[in-house]
LUMKOL-426424 format. One record per residue: x, y, z of N, C-alpha, C, O in turn; residue in one letter. Coordinates in nm, 2 decimals, decimal comma. Atoms other than C-alpha are relative to their C-alpha. Example, Ala and Ser with C-alpha at 12.3 -4.5 7.8 and 13.67 -1.06 7.14 Angstrom:
BEGIN
<n_xx: 0,09 n_yy: -0,12 n_zz: 0,00 ca_xx: 1,23 ca_yy: -0,45 ca_zz: 0,78 c_xx: 0,09 c_yy: 0,12 c_zz: 0,00 o_xx: 0,19 o_yy: 0,12 o_zz: 0,07 rest: A>
<n_xx: -0,09 n_yy: -0,11 n_zz: 0,00 ca_xx: 1,37 ca_yy: -0,11 ca_zz: 0,71 c_xx: -0,08 c_yy: 0,11 c_zz: 0,08 o_xx: -0,03 o_yy: 0,22 o_zz: 0,09 rest: S>
***
This chain:
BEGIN
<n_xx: 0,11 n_yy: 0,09 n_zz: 0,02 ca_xx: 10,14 ca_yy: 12,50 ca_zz: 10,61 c_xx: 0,03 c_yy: -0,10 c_zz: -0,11 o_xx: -0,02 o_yy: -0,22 o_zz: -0,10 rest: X>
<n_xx: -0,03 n_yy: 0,14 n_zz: 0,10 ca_xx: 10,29 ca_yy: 12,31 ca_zz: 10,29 c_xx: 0,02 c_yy: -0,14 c_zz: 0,11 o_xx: -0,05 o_yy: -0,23 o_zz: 0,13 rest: X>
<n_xx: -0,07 n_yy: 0,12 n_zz: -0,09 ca_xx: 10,52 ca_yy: 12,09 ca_zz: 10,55 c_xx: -0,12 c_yy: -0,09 c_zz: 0,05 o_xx: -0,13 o_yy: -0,22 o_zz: 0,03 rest: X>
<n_xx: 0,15 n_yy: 0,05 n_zz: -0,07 ca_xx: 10,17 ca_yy: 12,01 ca_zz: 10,73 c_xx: -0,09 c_yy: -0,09 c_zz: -0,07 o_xx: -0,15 o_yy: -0,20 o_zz: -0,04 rest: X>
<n_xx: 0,08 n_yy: 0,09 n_zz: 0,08 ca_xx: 10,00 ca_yy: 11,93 ca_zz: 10,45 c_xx: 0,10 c_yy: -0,11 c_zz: -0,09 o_xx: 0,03 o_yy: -0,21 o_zz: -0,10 rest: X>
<n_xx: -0,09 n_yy: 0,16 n_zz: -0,01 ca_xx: 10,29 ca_yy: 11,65 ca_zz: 10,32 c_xx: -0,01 c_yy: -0,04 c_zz: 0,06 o_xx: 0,03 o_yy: -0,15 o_zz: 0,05 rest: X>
<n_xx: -0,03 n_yy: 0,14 n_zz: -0,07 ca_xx: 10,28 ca_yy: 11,50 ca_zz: 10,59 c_xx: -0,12 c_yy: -0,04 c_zz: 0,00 o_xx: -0,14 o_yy: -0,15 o_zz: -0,04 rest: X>
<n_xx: 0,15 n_yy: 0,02 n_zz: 0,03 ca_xx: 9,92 ca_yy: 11,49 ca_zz: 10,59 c_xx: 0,01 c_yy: -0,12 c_zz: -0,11 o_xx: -0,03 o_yy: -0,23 o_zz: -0,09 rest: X>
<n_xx: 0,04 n_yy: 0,10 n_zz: 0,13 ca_xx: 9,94 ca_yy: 11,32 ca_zz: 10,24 c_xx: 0,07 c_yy: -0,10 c_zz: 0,01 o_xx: 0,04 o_yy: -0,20 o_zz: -0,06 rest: X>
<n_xx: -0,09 n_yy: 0,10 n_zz: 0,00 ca_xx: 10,21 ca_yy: 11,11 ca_zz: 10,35 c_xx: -0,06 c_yy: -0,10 c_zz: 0,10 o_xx: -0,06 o_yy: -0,22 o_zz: 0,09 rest: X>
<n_xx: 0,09 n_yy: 0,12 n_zz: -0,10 ca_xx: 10,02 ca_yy: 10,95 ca_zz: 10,66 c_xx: -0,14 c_yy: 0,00 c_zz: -0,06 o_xx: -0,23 o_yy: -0,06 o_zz: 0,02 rest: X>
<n_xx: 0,12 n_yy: 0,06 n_zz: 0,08 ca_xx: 9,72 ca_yy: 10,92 ca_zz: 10,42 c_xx: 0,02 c_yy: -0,08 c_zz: -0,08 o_xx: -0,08 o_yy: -0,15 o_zz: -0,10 rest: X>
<n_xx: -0,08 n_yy: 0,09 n_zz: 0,11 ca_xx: 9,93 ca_yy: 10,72 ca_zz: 10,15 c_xx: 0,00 c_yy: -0,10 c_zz: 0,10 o_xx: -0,06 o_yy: -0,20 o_zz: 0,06 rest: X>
<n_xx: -0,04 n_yy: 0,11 n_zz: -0,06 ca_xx: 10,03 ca_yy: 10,50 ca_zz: 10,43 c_xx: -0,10 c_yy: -0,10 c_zz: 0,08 o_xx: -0,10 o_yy: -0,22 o_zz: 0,12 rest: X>
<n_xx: 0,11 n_yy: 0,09 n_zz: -0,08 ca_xx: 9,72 ca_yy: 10,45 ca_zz: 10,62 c_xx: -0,10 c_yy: -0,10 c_zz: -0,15 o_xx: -0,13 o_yy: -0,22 o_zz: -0,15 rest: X>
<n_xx: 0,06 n_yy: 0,07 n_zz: 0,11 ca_xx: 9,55 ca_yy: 10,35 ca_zz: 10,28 c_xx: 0,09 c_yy: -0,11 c_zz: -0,03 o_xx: 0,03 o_yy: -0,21 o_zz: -0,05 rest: X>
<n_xx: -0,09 n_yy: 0,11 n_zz: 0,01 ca_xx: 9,85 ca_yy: 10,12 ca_zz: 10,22 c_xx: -0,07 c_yy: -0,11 c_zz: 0,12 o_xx: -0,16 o_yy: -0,19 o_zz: 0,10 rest: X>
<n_xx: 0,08 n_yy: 0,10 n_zz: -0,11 ca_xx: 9,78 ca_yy: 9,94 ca_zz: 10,57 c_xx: -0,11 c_yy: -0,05 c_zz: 0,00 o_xx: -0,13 o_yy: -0,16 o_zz: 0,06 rest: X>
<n_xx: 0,13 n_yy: 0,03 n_zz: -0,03 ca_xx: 9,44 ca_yy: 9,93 ca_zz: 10,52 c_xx: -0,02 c_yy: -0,08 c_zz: -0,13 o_xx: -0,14 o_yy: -0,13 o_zz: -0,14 rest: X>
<n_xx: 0,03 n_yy: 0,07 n_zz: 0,10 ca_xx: 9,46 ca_yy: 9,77 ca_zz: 10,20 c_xx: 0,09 c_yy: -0,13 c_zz: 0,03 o_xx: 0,05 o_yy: -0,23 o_zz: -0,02 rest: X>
<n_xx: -0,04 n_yy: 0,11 n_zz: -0,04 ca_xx: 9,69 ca_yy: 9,51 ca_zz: 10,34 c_xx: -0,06 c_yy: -0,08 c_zz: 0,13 o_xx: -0,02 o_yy: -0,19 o_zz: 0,14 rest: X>
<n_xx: 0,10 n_yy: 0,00 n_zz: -0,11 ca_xx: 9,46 ca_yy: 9,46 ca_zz: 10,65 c_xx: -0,11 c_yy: -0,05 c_zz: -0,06 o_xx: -0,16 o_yy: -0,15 o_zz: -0,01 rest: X>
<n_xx: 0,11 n_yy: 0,06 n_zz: 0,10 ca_xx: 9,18 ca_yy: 9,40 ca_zz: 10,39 c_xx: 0,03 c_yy: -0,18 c_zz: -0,05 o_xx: -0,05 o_yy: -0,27 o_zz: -0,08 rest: X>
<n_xx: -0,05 n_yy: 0,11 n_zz: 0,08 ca_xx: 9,40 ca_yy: 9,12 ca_zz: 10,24 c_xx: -0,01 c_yy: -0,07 c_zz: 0,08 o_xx: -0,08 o_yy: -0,17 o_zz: 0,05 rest: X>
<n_xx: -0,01 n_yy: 0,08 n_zz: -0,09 ca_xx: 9,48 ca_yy: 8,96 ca_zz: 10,54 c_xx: -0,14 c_yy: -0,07 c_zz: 0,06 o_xx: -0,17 o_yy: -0,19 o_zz: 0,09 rest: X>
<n_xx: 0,12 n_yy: 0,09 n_zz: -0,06 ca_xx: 9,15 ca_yy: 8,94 ca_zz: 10,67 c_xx: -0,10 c_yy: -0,02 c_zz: -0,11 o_xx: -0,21 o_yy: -0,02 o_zz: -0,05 rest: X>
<n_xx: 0,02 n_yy: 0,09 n_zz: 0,09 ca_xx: 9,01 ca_yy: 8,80 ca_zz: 10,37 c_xx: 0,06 c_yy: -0,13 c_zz: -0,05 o_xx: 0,01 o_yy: -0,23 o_zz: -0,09 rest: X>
<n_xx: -0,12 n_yy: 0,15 n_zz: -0,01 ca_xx: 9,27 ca_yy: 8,55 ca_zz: 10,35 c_xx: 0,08 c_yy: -0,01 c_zz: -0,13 o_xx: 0,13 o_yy: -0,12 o_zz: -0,17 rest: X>
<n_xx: -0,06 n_yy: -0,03 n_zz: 0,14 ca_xx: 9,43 ca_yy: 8,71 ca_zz: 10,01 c_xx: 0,10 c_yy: 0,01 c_zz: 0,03 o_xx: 0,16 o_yy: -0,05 o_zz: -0,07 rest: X>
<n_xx: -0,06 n_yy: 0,01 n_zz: -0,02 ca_xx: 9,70 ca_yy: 8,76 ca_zz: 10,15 c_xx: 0,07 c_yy: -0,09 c_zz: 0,12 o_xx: 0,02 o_yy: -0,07 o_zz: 0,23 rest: X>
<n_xx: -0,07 n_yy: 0,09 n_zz: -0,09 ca_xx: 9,92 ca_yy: 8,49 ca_zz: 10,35 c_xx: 0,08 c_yy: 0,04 c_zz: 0,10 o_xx: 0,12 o_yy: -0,03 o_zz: 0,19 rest: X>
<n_xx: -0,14 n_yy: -0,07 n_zz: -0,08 ca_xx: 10,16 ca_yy: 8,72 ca_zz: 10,51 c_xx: -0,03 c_yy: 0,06 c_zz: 0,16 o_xx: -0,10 o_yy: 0,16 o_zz: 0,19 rest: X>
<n_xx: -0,12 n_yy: 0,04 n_zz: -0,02 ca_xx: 10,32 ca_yy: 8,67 ca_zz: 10,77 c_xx: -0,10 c_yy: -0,11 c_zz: 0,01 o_xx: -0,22 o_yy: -0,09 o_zz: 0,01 rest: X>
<n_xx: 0,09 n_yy: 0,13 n_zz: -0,01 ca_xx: 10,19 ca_yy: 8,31 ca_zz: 10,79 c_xx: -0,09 c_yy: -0,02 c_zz: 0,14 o_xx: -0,21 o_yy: -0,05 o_zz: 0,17 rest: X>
<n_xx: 0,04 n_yy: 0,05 n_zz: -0,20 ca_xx: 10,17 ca_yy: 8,28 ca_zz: 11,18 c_xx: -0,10 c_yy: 0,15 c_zz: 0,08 o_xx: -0,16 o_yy: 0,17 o_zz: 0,19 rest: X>
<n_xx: 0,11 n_yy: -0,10 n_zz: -0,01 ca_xx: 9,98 ca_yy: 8,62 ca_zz: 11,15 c_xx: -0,16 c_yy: -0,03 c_zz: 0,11 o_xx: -0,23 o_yy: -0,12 o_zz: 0,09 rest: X>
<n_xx: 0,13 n_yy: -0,02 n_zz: -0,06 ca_xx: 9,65 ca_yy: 8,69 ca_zz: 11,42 c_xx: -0,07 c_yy: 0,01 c_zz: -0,14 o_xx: -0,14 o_yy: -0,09 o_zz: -0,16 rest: X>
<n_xx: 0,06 n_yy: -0,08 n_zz: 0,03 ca_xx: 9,51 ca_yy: 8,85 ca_zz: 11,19 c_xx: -0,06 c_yy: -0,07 c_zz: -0,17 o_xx: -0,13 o_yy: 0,00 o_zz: -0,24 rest: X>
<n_xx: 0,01 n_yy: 0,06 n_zz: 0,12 ca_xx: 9,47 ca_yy: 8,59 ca_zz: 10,86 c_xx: -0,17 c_yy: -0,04 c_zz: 0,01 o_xx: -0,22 o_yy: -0,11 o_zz: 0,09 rest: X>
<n_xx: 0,17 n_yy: 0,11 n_zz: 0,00 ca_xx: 9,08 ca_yy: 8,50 ca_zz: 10,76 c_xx: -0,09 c_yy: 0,02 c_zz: 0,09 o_xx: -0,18 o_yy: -0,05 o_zz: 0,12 rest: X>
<n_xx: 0,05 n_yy: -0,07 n_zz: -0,14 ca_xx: 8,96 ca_yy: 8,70 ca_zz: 11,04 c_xx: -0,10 c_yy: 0,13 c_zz: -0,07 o_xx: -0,02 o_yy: 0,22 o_zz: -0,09 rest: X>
<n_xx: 0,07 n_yy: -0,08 n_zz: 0,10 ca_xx: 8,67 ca_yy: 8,95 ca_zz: 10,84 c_xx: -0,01 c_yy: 0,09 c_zz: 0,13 o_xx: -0,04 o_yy: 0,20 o_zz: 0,08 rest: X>
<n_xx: -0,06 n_yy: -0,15 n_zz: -0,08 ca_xx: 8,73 ca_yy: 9,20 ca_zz: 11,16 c_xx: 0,09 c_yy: 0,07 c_zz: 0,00 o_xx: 0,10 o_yy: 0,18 o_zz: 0,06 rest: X>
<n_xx: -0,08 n_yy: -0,07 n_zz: 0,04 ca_xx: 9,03 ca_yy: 9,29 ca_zz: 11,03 c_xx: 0,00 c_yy: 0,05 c_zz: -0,13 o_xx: 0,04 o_yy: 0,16 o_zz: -0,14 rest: X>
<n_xx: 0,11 n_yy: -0,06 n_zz: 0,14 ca_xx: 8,88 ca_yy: 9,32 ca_zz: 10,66 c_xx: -0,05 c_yy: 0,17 c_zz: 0,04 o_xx: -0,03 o_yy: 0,28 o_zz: -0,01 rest: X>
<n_xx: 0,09 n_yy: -0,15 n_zz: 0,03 ca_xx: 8,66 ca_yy: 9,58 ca_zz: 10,78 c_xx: 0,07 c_yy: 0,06 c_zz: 0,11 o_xx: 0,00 o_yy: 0,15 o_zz: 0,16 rest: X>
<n_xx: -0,08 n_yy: -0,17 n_zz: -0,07 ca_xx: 8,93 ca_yy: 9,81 ca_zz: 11,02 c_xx: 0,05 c_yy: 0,01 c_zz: -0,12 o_xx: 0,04 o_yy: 0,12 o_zz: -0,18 rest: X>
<n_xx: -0,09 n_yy: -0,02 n_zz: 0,12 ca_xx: 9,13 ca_yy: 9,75 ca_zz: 10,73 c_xx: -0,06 c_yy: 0,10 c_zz: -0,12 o_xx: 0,02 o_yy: 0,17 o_zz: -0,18 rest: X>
<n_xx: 0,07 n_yy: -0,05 n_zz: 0,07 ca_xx: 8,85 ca_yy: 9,91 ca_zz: 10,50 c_xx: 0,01 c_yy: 0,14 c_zz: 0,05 o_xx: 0,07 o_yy: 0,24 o_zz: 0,01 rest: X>
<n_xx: 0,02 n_yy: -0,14 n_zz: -0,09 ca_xx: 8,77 ca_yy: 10,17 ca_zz: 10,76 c_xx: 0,15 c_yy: 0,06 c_zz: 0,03 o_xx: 0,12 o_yy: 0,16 o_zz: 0,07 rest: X>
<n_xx: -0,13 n_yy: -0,03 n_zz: 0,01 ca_xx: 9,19 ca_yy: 10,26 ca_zz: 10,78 c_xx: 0,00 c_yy: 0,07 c_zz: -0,13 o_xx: 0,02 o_yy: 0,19 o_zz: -0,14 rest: X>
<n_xx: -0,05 n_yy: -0,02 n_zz: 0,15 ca_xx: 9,20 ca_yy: 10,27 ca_zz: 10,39 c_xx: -0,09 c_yy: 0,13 c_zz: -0,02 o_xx: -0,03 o_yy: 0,24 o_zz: -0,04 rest: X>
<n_xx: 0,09 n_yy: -0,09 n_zz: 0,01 ca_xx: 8,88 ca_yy: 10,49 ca_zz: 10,37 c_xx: 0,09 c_yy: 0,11 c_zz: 0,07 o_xx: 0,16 o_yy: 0,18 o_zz: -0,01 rest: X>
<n_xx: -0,02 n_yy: -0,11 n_zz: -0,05 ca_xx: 9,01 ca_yy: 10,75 ca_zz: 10,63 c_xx: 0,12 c_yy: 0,06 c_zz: -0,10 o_xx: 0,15 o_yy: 0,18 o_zz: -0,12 rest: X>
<n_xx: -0,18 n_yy: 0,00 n_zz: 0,01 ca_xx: 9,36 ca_yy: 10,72 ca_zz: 10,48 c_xx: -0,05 c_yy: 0,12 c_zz: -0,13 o_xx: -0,01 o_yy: 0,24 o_zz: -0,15 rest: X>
<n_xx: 0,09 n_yy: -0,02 n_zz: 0,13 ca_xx: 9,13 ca_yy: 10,80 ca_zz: 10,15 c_xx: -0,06 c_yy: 0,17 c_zz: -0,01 o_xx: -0,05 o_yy: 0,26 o_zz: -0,10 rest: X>
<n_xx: 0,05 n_yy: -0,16 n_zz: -0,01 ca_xx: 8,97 ca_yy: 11,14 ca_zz: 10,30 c_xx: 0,12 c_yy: 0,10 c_zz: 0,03 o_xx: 0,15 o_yy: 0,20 o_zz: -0,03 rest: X>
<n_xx: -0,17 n_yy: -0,13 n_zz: -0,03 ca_xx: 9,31 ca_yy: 11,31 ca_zz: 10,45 c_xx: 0,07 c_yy: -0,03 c_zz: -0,11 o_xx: 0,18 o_yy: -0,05 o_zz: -0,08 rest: X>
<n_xx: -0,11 n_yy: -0,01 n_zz: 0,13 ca_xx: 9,47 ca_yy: 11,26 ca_zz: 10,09 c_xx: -0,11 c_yy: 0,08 c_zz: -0,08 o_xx: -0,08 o_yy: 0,18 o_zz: -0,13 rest: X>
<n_xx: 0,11 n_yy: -0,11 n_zz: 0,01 ca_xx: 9,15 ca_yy: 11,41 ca_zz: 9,99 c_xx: -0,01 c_yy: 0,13 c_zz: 0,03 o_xx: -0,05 o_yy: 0,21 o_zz: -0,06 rest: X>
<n_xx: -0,02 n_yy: -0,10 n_zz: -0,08 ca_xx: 9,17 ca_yy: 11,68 ca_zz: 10,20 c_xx: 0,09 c_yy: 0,08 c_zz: 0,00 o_xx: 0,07 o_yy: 0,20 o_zz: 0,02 rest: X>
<n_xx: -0,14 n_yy: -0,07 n_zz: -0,01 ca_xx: 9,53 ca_yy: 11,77 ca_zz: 10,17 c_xx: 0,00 c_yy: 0,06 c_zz: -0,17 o_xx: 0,04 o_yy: 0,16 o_zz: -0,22 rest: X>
<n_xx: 0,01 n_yy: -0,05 n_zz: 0,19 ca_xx: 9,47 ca_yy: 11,80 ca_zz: 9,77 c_xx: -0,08 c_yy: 0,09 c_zz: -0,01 o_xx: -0,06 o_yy: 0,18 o_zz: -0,09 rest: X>
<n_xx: 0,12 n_yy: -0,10 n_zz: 0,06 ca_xx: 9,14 ca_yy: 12,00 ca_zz: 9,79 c_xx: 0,03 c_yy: 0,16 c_zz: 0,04 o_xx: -0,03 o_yy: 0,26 o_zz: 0,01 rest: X>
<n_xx: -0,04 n_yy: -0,11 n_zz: -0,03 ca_xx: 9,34 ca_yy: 12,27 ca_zz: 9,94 c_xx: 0,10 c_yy: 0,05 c_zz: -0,06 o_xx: 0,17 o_yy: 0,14 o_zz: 0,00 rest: X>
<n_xx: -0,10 n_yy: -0,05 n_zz: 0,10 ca_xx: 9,58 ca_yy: 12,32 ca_zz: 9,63 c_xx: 0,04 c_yy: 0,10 c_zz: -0,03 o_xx: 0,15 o_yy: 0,14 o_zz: -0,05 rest: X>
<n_xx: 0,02 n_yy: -0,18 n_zz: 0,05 ca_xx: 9,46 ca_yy: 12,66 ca_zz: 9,53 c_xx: 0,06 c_yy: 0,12 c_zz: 0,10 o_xx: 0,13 o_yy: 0,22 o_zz: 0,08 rest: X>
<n_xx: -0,06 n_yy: -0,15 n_zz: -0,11 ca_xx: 9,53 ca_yy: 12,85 ca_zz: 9,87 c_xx: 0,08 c_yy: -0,04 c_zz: 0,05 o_xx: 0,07 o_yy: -0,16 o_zz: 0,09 rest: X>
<n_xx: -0,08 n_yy: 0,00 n_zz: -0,11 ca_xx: 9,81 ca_yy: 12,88 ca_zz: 10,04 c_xx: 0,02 c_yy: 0,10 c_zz: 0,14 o_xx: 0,10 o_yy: 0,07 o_zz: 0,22 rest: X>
***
């Protein structure tokens, strides 16, 4: 169950990553890649939010289970 729960935290670290660069893009904070869909676009703001969030509860989730193994 450890193995399960790293990866758990590892695809929660990353989705919160994504979703914080998803945020950026569709706010227009970030520039990257230039030729980007996805620049200034506030529908990708808010998956990006909604990504970061979930990313946010399964890193949550994987910690609140510290005690039992």
């Amino acid at each position: 169950m450890l193995f399960l729960r790293i990866i758990a935290f590892i695809l929660g670290l990353l989705a919160v990553a994504m979703g914080l660069l998803w945020v950026g893009q569709g706010t227009g904070v970030v520039l990257w890649p230039a030729d980007s869909f996805m620049l200034a676009d506030r529908a990708w703001a808010f998956r990006g939010a909604l990504l970061a969030a979930v990313g946010l509860i399964v890193i949550w989730l994987t910690r609140r289970g510290n005690g039992r193994s």
